[in-house]
C-alpha positions in Angstrom: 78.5 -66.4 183.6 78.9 -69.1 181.2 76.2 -72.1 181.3 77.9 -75.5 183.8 77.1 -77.4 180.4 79.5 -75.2 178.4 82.2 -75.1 181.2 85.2 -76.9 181.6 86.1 -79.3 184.2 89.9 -79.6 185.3 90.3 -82.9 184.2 89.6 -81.8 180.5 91.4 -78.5 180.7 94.7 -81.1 180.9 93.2 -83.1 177.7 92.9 -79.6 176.2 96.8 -78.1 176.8 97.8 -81.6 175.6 95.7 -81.9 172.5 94.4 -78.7 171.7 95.1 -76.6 168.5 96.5 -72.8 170.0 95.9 -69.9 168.3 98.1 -67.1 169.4 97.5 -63.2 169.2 99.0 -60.0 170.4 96.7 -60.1 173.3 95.1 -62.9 173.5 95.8 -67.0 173.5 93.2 -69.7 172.4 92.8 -73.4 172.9 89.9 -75.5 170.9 90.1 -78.9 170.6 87.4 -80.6 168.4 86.4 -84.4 168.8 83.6 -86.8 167.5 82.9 -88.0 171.1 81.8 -84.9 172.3 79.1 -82.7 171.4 80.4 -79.1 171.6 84.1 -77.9 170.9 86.7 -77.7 174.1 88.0 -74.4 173.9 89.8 -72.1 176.3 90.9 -68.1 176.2 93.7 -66.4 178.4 93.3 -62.5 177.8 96.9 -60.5 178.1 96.8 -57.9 181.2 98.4 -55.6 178.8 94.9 -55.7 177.1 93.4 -54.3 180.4 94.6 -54.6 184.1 91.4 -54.8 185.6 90.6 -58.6 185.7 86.6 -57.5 185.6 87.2 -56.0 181.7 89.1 -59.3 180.9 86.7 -61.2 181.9 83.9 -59.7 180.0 85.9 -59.7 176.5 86.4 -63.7 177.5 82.8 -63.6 178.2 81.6 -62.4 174.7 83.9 -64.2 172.9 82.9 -67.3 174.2 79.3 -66.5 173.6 80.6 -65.6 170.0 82.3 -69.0 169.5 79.9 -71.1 170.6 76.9 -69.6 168.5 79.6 -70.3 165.8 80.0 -73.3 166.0 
């Protein structure tokens, strides 16, 4: 599970659809949204179910590439 630091709370996911830069794929859609104020990057992922049905699979590919991102970053 991802670290309650790193997490989003609702209030920002809304700042985040409104703000954020997307970056669409075949299977996959990405939110980040970068400001001064805060210290690490807002970012969201919403995995296609035509990746994988099984929500458990989805989760771990948003998983790792959060864990990815962030140690970009």
């Amino acid at each position: 599970m991802l670290s309650k630091n790193l997490r989003l709370p609702s209030k920002e996911i809304v700042i985040l659809a409104k703000k954020g830069k997307r970056f669409v794929g075949k299977n996959f859609d990405i939110k980040v949204w970068y400001d001064s104020q805060i210290p690490n990057p807002l970012m969201t992922i919403s995995i296609s179910k035509k990746l994988d049905k099984r929500a458990v699979i989805r989760n771990k590919i948003k998983r790792k590439t959060t864990r990815d991102g962030y140690n970009v970053a």
